[in-house]
C-alpha positions in Angstrom: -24.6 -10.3 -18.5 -22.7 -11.1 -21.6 -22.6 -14.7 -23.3 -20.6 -14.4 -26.5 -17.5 -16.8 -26.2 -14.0 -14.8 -26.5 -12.1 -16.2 -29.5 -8.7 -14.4 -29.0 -6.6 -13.1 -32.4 -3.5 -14.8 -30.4 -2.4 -18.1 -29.3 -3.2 -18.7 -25.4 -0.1 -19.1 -23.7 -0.1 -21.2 -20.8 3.3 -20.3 -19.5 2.4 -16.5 -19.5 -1.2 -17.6 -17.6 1.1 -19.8 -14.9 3.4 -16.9 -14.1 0.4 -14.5 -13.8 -1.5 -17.0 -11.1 2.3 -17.1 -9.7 2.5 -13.4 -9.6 -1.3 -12.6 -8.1 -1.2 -15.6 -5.8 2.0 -13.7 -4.4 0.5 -10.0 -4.2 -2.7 -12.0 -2.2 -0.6 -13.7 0.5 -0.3 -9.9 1.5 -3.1 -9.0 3.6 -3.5 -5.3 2.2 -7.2 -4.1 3.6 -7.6 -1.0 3.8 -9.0 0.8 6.5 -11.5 3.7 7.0 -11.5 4.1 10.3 -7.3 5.2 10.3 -6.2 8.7 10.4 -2.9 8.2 8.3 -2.3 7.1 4.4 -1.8 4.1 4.0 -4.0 2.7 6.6 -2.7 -0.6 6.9 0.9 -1.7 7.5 0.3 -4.5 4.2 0.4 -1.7 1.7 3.7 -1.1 2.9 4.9 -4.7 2.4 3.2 -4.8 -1.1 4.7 -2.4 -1.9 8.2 -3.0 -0.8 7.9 -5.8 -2.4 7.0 -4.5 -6.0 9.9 -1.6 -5.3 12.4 -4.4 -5.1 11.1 -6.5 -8.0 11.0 -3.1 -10.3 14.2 -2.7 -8.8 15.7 -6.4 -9.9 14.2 -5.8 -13.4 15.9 -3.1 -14.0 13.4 -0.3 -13.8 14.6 3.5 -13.6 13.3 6.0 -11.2 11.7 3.9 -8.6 10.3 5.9 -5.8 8.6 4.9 -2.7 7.0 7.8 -1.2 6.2 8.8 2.0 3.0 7.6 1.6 3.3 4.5 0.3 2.9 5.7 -3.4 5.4 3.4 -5.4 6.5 4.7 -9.0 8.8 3.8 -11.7 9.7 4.7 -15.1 10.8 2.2 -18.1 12.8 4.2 -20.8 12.0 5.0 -23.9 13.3 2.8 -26.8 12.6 5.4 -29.2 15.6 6.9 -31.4 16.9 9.5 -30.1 14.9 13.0 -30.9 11.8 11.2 -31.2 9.3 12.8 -29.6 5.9 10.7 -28.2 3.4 10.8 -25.6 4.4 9.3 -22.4 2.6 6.3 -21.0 1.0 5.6 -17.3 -0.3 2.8 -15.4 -1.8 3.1 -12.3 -3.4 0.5 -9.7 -3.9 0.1 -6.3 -2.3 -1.5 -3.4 -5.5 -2.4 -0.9 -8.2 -4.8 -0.7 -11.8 -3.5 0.2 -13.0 -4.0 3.3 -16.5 -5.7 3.3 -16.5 -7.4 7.1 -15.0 -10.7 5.4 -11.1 -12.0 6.6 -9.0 -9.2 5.7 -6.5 -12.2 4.9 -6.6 -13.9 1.2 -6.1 -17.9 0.5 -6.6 -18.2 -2.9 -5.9 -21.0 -5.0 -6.3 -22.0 -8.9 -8.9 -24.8 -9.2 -9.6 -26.2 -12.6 -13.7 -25.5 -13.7 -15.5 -28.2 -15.2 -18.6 -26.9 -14.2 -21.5 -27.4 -11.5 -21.1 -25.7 -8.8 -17.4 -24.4 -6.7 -16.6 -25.7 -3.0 -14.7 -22.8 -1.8 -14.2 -24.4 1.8 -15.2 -27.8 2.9 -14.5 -26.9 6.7 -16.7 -24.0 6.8 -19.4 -25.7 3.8 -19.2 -22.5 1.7 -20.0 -22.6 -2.0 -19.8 -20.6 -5.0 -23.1 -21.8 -6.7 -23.9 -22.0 -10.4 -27.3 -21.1 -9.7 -26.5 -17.6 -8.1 -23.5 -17.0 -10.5 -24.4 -18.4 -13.9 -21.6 -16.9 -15.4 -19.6 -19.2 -13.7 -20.3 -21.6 -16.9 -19.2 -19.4 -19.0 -15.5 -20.8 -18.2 -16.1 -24.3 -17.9 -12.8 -26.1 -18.8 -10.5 -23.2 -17.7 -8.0 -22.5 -14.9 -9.7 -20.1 -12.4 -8.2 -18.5 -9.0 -11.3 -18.3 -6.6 -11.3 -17.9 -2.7 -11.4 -20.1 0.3 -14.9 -18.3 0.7 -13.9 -16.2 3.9 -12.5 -13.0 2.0 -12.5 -11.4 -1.2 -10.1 -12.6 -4.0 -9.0 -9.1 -4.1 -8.5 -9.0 -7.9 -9.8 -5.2 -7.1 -6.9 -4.5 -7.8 -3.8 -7.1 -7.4 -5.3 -8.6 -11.0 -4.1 -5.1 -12.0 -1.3 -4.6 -10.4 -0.3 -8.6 -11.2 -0.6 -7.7 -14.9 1.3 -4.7 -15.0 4.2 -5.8 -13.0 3.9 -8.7 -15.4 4.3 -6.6 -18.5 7.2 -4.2 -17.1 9.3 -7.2 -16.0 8.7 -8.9 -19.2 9.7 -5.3 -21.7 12.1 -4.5 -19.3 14.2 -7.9 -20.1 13.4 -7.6 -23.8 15.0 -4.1 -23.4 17.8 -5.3 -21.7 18.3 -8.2 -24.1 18.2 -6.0 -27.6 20.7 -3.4 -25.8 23.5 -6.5 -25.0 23.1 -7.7 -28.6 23.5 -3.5 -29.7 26.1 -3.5 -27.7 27.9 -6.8 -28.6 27.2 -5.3 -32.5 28.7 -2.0 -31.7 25.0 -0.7 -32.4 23.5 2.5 -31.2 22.0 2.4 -27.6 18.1 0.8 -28.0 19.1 -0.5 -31.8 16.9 -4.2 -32.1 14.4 -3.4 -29.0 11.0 -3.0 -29.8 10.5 0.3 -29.6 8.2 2.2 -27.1 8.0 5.4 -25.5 8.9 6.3 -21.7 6.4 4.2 -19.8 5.6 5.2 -16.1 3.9 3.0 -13.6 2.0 3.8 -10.3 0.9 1.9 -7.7 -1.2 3.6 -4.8 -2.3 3.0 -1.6 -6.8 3.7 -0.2 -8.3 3.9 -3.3 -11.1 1.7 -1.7 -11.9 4.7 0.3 -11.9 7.8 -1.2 -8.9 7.7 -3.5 -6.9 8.6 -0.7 -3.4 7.5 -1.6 -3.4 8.9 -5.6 -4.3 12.6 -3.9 -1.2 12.4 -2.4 1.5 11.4 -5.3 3.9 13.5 -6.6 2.8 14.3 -10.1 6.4 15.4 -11.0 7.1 11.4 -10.4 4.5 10.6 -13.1 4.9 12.9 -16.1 2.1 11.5 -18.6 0.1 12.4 -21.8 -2.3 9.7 -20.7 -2.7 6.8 -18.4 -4.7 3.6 -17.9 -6.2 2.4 -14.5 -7.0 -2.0 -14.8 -9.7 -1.5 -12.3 -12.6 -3.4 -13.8 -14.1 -6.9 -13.8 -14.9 -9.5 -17.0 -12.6 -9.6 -19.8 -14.1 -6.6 -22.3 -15.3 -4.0 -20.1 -13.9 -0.4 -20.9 -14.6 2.8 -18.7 -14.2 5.9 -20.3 -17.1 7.7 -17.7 -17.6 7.6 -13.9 -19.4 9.1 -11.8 -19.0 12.5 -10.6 -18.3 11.5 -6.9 -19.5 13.5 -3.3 -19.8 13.1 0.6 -22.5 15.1 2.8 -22.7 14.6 5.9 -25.3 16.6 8.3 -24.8 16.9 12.4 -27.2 18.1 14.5 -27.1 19.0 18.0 -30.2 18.8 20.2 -31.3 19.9 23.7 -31.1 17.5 26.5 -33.4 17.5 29.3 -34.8 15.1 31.8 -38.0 13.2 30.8 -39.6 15.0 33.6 -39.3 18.4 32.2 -38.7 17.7 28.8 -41.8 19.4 27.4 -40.9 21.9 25.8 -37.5 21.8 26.5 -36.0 18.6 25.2 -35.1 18.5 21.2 -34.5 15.5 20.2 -31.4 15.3 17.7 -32.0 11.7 16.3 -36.0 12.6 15.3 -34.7 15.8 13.5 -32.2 13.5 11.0 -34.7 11.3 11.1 -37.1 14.3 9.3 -34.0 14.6 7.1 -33.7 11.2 5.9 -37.3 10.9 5.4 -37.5 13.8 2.4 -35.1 12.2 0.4 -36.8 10.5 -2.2 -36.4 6.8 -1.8 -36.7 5.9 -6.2 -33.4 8.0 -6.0 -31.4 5.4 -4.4 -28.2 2.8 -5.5 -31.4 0.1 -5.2 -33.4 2.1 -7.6 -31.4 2.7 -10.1 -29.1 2.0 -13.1 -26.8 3.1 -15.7 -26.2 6.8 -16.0 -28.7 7.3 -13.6 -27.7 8.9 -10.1 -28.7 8.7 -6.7 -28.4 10.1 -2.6 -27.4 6.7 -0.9 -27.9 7.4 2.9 -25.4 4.9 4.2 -24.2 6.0 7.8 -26.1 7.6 11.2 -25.5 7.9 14.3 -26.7 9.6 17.6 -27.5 9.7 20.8 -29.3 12.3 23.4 -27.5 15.4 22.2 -26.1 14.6 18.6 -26.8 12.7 15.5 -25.2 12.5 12.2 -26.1 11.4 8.8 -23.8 10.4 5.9 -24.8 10.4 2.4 -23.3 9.7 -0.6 -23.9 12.0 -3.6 -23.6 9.9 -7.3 -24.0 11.5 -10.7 -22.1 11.3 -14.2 -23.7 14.0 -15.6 -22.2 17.7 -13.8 -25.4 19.8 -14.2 -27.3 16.6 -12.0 -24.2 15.8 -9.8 -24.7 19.9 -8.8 -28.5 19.5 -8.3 -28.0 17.0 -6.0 -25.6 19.1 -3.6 -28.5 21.9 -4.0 -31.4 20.2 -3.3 -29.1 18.8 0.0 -28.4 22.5 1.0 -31.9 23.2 0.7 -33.4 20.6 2.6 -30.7 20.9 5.2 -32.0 24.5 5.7 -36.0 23.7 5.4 -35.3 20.9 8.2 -33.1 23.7 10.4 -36.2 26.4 9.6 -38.6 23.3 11.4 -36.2 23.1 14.3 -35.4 26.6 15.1 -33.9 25.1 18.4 -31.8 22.5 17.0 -28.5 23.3 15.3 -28.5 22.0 11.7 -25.0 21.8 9.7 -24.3 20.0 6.7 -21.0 19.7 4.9 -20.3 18.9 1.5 -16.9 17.8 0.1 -16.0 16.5 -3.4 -14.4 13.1 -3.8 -13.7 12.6 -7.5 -15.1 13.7 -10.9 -16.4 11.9 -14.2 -13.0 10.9 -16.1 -14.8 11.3 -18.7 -14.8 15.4 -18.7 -11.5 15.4 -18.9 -11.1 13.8 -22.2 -10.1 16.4 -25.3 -9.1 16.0 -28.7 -5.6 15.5 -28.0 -6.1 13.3 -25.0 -8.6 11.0 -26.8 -6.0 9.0 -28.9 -5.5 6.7 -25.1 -9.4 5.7 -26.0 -8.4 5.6 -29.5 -5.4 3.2 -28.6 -7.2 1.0 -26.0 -9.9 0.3 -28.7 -7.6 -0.5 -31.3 -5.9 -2.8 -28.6 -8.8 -4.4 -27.9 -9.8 -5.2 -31.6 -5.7 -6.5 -32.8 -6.1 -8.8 -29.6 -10.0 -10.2 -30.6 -11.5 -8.5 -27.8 -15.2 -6.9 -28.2 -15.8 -3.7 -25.7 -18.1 -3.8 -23.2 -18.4 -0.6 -22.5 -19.3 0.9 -19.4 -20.7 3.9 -17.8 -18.9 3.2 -14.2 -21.4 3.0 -11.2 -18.6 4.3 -9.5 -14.8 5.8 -9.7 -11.0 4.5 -9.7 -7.7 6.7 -9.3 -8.3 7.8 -12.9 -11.0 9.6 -11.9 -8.9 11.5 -9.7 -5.8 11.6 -12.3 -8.2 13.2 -14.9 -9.2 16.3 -12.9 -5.4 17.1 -12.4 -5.3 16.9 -16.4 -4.1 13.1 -17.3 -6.4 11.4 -19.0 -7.3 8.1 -17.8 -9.7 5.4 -19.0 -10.1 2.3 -17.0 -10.4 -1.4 -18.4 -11.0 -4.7 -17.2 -8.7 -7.6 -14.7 -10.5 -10.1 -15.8 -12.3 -10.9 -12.8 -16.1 -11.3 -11.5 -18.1 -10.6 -8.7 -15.8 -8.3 -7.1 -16.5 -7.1 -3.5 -17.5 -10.8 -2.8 -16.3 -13.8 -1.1 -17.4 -15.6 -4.4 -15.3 -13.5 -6.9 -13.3 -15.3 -9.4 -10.4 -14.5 -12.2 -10.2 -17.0 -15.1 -6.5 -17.5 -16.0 -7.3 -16.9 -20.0 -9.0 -13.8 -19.1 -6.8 -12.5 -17.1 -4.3 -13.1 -19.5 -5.9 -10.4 -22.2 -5.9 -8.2 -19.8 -1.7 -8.6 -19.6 -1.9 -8.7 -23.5 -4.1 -5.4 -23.6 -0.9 -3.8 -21.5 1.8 -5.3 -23.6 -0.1 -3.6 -26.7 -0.3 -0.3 -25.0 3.1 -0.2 -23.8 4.2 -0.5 -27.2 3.5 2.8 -27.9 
């Protein structure tokens, strides 16, 4: 956990943190859980809404090219303010529409409570806290503005935080834009003359990235024509992701033999003891509870059977390739030993990829979005925390169709959890750190 003290190189701006609350409390009112169990993208009717909503506030602000596709994937474009001829790389944003689904309310109240410390009452009906002894980095913002939960759902600042503080940025540029072209205009000025100049800037927002990175797969690249882009899908204020994991399902079904307990000798194969023999040669120091960092694991995290089927899902995690591959193997391999030990069974396992390591995709030409986000970071006062990602975001998805795509943080903690919380100052650098990238 860190425990330096964030001095920002700017002056905190209250009026910038108040429309930010303003803007996420608005994007949370809009119960946006996604759901795993649906057949079509977006699962849930509130990604529509949200992103309706954003479409008509893009709209309002004057953005160019806004599209709402088919499947719920909402993109815009803010033009360049570049002199004409100038060539530079284009610019993405992308978040996410949904909430993660974790058996809590799928329905957010938050609220902005000032912290001075102690312990957080999240609901006085229901007696649920946020406690200083389980969350010690609660402290850490001890005389700030913070927007926690009522203590029945997740804040959801995965990823509304993000998508707060990129609608928050494009509405802001888009006005100074429209501003420095009236006063060109009034001054018989070329077209952009006085704007602060930045290249073509295309935003993203996506529906089921909580489950697989469903909605991304299905935008329309030709809508989003980048050099690089930047996902805000991240927690405390500093953390940068230029690597996550390499990403992969298995899931192995086996059919039995019924038969009557009174002539099952010999005839009855039991489908539920045969995953059972799977699961039990996995090794269990290769698990998410056994490990850390770059390390990888096979997370067994679904089964189900009955007399004449049973299935088991497992989750294959690795950032390095060469291990990421080895796992698939050694699942092939013990799908077959466990088939060879129950010639009467029917053993089949299926693999399927779900997203790769961003960081593979990164090349000497791409690098300069790292290059920029670090030199964001350091104008704003803002020390990295950098981050090997126990896990993926859309730009892990964006990277393997050739657009860079390094991740960085909201501003929140604990997400996931009924006791995450966003501190307004934090999750105002992370607004700042997008109105320094957008500047080209």
């Amino acid at each position: 956990m860190t425990t330096t003290t964030f001095t920002p190189a700017y002056t905190p701006d209250a009026d910038v943190q108040e429309a930010l609350a303003a803007r996420f409390l608005r994007y949370s009112a809009i119960s946006s859980q996604s759901d795993a169990s649906a057949t079509t993208v977006p699962t849930s009717q509130g990604q529509w809404e949200l992103a309706r909503l954003l479409e008509a506030e893009l709209r309002k602000a004057g953005a160019q090219e806004v599209h709402l596709s088919d499947t719920c994937v909402l993109t815009a474009r803010i033009p360049s303010t570049l002199p004409a001829g100038t060539e530079a790389p284009a610019i993405g944003f992308c978040t996410h529409l949904d909430t993660v689904d974790v058996n809590l309310s799928p329905d957010v109240h938050a609220r902005v409570v000032d912290y001075t410390g102690g312990d957080i009452c999240l609901n006085t009906d229901l007696n649920i806290w946020l406690r200083e002894a389980e969350h010690p980095e609660i402290t850490r913002y001890t005389g700030q503005r913070i927007i926690v939960t009522d203590g029945t759902s997740v804040l959801g600042a995965d990823d509304k935080a993000g998508v707060a503080s990129v609608m928050e940025a494009a509405v802001r540029l888009l006005a100074a834009d429209a501003d420095a072209a009236g006063q060109a205009d009034a001054q018989g000025q070329a077209d952009g003359a006085g704007a602060s100049a930045h290249p073509d800037i295309y935003l993203s927002f996506v529906p089921d990235e909580e489950i697989g990175l469903l909605g991304v797969r299905t935008m329309d690249l030709a809508r989003f024509p980048v050099d690089y882009a930047y996902t805000l899908d991240c927690c405390e204020l500093g953390e940068l992701v230029e690597a996550t994991f390499n990403a992969g399902h298995a899931r192995l079904h086996v059919e039995g033999v019924t038969a009557h307990p009174m002539n099952s000798k010999g005839n009855l194969v039991n489908p539920i003891l045969v995953a059972h023999d799977f699961v039990a040669a996995l090794d269990r120091t290769q698990t998410p509870e056994h490990t850390e960092g770059r390390e990888g694991y096979l997370w067994v995290n679904g089964m189900a059977g009955n007399q004449a089927t049973a299935t088991v899902d497992v989750s294959i995690r690795d950032h390095d390739r060469a291990g990421y591959e080895a796992k698939k193997d050694f699942l092939r391999d013990l799908a077959e030993r466990t088939a060879e030990a129950n010639p009467r069974a029917s053993v089949q396992l299926d693999i399927s990829d779900i997203y790769s390591n961003l960081e593979d995709a990164k090349t000497s030409t791409n690098a300069v979005a790292s290059e920029r986000l670090r030199s964001a970071f350091a104008r704003l006062g803002i020390e990295p925390i950098n981050l090997a990602m126990r896990g993926g975001t859309d730009g892990s998805y964006l990277s393997t169709r050739g657009i860079y795509t390094p991740n960085f943080f909201t501003g929140a903690h604990n997400f996931h959890s009924n006791c995450e919380f966003l501190p307004l100052p934090a999750f105002e650098a992370s607004y700042r750190v997008v109105r320094e990238l957008m500047a080209g």
